[in-house]
N, C-alpha and C positions, 0 to 999 in steps of 0.2 A: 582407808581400805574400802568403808564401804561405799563411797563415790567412786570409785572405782571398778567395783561390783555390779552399780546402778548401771554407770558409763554404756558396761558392757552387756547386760540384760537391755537397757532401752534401743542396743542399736542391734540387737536380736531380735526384736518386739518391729522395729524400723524394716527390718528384711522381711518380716512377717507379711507386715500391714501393708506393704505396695502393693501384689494382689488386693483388690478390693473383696473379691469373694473368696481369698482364703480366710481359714479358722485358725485362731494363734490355739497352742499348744496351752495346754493348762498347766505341765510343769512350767511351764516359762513363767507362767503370771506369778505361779506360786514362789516360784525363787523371786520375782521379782519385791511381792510382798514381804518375803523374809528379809531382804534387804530392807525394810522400814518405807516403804512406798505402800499409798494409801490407791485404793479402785480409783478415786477420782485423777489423784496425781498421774495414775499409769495411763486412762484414756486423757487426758489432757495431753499428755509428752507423744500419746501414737499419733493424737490428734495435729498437735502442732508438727512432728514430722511427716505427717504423710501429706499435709499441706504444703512440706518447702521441697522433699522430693516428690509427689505425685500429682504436683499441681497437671503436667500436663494429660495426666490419666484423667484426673476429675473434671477436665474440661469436654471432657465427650460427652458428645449431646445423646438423648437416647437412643436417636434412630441410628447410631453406630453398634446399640452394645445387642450382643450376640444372645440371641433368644433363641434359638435352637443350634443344633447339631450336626441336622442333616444340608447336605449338601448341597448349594442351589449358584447354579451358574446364571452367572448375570453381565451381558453383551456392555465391552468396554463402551465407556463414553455416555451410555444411557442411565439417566434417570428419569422418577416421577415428573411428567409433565405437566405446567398448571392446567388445571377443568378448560381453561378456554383456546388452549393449544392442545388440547385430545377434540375437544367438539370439531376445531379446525382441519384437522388430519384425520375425521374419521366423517368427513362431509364426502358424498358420493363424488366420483370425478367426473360424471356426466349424466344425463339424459339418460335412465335406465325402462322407458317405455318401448324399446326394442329390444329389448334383451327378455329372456324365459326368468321368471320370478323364480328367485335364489340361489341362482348362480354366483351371483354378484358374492355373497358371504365369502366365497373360497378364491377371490379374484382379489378383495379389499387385504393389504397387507397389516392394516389397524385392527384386524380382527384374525387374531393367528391362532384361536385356542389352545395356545399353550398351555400345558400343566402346569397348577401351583405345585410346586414340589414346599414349599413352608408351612403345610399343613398337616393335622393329625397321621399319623400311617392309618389307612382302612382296616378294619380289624379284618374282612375279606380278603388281603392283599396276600397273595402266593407268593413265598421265598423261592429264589432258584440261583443259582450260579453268578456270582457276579455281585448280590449286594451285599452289602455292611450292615451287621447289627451292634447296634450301642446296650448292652447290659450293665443295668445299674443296680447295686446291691447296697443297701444300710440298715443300719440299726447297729443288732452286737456285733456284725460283720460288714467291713466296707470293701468295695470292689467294683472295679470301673473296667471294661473291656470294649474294644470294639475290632470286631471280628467278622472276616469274610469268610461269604460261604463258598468253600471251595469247589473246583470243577464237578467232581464225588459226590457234594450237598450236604456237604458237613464243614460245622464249625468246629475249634478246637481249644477247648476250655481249661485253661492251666491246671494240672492234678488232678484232671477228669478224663480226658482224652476228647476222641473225636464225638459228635453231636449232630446225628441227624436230622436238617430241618427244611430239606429240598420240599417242594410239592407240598408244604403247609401251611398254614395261615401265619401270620404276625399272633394270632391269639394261641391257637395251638402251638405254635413256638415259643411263646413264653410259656403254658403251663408245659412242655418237654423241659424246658430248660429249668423252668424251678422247683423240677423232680428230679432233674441231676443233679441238681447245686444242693439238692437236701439230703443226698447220701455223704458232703462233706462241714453241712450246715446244720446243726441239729435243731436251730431255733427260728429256722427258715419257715415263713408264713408262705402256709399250704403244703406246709410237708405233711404226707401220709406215710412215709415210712416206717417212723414211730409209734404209730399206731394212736398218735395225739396231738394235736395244735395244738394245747396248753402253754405259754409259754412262751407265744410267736413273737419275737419282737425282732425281727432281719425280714427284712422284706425284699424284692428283688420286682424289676421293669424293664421292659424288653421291646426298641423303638428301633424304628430303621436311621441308621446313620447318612448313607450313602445308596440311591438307588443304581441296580445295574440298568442296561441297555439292551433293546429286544431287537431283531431284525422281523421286519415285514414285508410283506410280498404286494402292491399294489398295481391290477393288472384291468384291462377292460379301456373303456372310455373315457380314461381321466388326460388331462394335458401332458403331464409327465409319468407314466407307468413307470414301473421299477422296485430296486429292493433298498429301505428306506429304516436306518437306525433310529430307533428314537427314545422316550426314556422310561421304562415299565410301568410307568402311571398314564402314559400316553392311551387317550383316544379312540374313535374312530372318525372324531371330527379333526383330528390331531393331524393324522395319517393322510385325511384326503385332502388337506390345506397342504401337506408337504408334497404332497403331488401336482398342486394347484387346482385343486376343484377338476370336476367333469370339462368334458370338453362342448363342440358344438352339436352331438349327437348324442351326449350321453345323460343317462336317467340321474333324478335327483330322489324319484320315489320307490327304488327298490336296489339299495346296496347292499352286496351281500356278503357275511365274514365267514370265512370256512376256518374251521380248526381241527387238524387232524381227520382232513378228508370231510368232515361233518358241518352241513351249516347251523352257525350257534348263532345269528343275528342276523335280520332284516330291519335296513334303517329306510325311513322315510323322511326323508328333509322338512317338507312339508307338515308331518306333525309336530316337529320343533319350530319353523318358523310362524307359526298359525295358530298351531293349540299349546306351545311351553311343553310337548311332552319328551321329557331326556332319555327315557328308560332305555330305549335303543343303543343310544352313546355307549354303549358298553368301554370297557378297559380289554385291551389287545395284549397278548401274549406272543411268546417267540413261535416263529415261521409261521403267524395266524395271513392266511388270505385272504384280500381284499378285491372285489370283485365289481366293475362298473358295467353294466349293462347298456344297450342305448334305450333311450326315448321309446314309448309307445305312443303318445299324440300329445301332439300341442295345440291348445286354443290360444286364438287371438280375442282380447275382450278391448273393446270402444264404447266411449260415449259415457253417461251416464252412471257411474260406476266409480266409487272408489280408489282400485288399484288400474289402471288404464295399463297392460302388460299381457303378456305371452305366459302360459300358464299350463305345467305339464299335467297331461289327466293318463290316468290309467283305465284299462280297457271295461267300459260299463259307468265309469263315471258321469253323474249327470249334470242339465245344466242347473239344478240347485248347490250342488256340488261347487259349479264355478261359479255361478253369483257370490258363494261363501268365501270362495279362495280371492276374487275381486274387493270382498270385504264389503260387500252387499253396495244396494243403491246408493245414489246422493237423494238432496233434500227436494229436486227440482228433476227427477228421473221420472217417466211413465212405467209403472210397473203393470199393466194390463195387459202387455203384450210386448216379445222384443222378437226381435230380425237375424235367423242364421243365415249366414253364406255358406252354403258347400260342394263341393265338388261331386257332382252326380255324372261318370260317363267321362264323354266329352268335352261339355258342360260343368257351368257352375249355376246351382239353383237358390230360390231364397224361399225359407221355412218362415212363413208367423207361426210364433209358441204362446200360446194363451196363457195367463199366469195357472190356473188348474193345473198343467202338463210341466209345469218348470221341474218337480221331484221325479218325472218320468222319464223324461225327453233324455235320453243317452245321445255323448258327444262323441263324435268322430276325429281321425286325425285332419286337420287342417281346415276347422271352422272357424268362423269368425263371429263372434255376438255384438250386435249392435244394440243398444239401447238408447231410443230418446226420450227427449225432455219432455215435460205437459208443452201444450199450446199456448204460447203469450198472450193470452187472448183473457179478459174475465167474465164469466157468467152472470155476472149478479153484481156491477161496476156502474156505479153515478158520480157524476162529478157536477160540483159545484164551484162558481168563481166569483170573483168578483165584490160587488159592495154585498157582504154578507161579512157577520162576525166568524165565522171559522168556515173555511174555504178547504178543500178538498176534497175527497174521494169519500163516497159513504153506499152503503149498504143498497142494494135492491130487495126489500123483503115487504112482508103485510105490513107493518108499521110505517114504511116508508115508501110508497110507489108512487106518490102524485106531486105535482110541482110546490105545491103550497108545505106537505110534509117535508120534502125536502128541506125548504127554507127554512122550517120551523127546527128540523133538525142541526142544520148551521147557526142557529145561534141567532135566526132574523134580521132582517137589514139593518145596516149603520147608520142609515139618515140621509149617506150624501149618494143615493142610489140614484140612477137614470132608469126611470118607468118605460122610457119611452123606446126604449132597446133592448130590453130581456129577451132573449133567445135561447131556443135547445137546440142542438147539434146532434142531430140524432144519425147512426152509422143502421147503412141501408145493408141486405144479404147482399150484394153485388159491390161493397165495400164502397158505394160511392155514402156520400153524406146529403142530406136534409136539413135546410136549415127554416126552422118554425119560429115566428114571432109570438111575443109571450106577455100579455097583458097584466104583468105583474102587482100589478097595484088593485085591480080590479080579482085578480085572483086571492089576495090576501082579505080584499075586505067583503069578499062573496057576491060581489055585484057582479062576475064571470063565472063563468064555468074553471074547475079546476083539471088538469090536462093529464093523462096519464102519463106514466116514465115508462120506456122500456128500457135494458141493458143498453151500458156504455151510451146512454143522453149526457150531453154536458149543458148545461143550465148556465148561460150568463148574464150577470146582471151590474151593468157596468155603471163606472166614479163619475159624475160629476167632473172629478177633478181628471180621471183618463181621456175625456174630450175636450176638455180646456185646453185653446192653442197656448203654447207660450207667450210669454210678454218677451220683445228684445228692443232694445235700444243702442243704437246704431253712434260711434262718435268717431267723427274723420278729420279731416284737417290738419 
């Protein structure tokens, strides 16, 4: 009889255990123990059947098993892409030096800033019509619910009735909520009704399940204007991707959200792509207005500069301004002085800006900044060649300016030197060359005069073995 007993408690213990995270009943253990089964026998027998029936549950890996609640829609056919097929698909599709600097973000389909909906609810987040809340109650009291907030903005709480939480936070919603759960929970943690916490051991948690869906209005100089559902954690970078970005007239640096007649946000593109700052990106609410303006002026920047691109300025910005949004000089850029083009009139005229005036100098629509290189030319450039121990390029300074220091600075001649041909090659102001014969051997041992250098002299003093004709030997027949 009592293998029989067992039989039937372990294949109750069996229906239990296939949930992995259900809790078996403690009557059940204890009947089972009464039957003459020992703690270890009892997890050995769940053990071994939840191994012959739930093998295929324990083979799921973890990124199947389910860590939250709330609702996250995810496009058939798509998963994680490896790192080297995201770099691949998010490489630009072309030549972006004719296009206005940041438009491109809302053109690229690899960059859709979508909402993570898998993440904490914001304790800021407004309940309103349309979503699901997940309330969780334990301790001396358990209770699981998830409830929408109906058209009205009330939820509706089993033996409580309805529960107003339209127009309130996720945080204020849970303490509403677990002030009404304590007029039927007397041991409810944070009840004040009692006039005592003493005693709190029911605790209650209050998380979105399911977010609703907002309609927005986006109007102006975007590609696709219109009214655009999307998910109430959405955006404003959200919104103007679902429109596809501004168009070929329209502004990046002053979007603007109206709410309820009122404007509650001006974004500037430009201080997210330049300086990281998000604050603007606000969260969109139902019928909020999305507003595109056009353009106030565009520079063109060339040359010598960083970002080589079209770059929108608002009105009074200056050209330090756009050196910045350029991403300043290169390493080999003339910063003394650079070159506007602009349209004066009839005419187009060109402005020199001396670097003093670059924080001054206010841009116009339809300038263009040029910037050049230094001069390839060196100031202060000698060259050495030849039968010397280190050959090349050295310094014009006090230590070095006359033929002998020079050589002295190379390292002195190798031995298999030709005296009889040292020359400087000296570059004339009319760019033509001189070429001076150079008593080298009498220079070193002081029995000549030693010769002055000026910039860019080349000093040669040639092998022995560079004027040695070849040897050949000729075989016919």
């Amino acid at each position: 009889m009592n293998n029989v007993i067992r039989n039937v408690l372990l294949g109750g213990l069996l229906c239990l255990s296939v949930p992995l995270a259900a809790q078996v009943p403690l009557d059940l253990i204890d009947k089972a123990k009464a039957a003459g089964m020992t703690d270890d026998q009892i997890r050995q027998e769940m053990n071994k059947r939840m191994g012959q029936s739930g093998a295929e549950q324990t083979a799921r890996t973890a990124s199947e098993a389910v860590v939250t609640d709330r609702t996250v829609t995810v496009p058939d056919g798509k998963g994680i892409l490896p790192l080297d097929a995201q770099r691949d698909a998010n490489r630009p599709a072309g030549d972006l030096s004719g296009t206005v600097f940041g438009r491109e973000i809302f053109s690229n389909k690899n960059l859709s800033f979508e909402p993570d909906l898998n993440v904490p609810t914001p304790k800021g987040y407004v309940l309103s019509a349309g979503d699901e809340l997940l309330i969780n109650v334990w301790g001396d009291s358990e209770l699981n619910l998830k409830l929408k907030v109906s058209p009205e903005g009330t939820i509706l709480i089993p033996n409580l009735g309805p529960v107003s939480v339209s127009g309130l936070t996720i945080e204020t919603a849970e303490n509403r909520i677990r002030q009404e759960l304590g007029r039927i929970m007397s041991t409810l943690s944070g009840n004040t009704e009692s006039g005592s916490t003493d005693g709190a051991n029911t605790f209650v948690s209050v998380s979105l399940s399911q977010i609703r869906s907002i309609k927005v209005n986006i109007v102006g100089e975007v590609v696709a204007p219109g009214t655009y559902t999307l998910p109430s954690f959405a955006t404003l970078f959200n919104a103007l991707y679902a429109a596809g970005g501004v168009n070929e007239i329209g502004s990046l640096r002053g979007i603007k959200v109206y709410r309820n007649s009122k404007e509650v946000a001006k974004l500037d593109v430009y201080d997210y792509l330049l300086n990281g700052k998000y604050n603007t990106n606000i969260r969109l609410e139902e019928n909020d207005m999305v507003i595109v303006s056009p353009y106030d002026q565009l520079a063109v920047v060339r040359g010598k500069v960083k970002r080589n691109r079209i770059f929108e300025m608002k009105k009074g910005e200056t050209l330090q301004q756009l050196l910045n949004m350029a991403g300043g000089f290169t390493g080999d850029a003339y910063k003394k002085d650079v070159r506007i083009k602009r349209k004066a009139g009839s005419r187009y005229q060109i402005a020199t800006v001396t670097e003093d005036k670059y924080p001054t100098f206010a841009m116009m629509d339809g300038d263009s900044l040029l910037v050049d290189s230094v001069i390839p030319f060196y100031e202060n450039r000698l060259t050495v060649t030849g039968a010397v121990w280190r050959p090349g390029e050295y310094e014009l300074n006090g230590a070095v300016h006359t033929v002998k220091e020079l050589v002295n600075q190379a390292a002195g001649l190798k031995g298999d030197e030709f005296t009889g041909r040292a020359q400087i090659t000296r570059l004339n102001l009319d760019f033509t060359t001189t070429v001076i014969a150079v008593n080298i051997r009498g220079i070193l041992s002081g029995t000549s005069p030693d010769i002055e250098l000026k910039p860019e002299d080349q000093l040669n003093i040639p092998s022995l073995f560079d004027l040695r004709e070849p040897y050949t030997i000729k075989v016919s027949g």
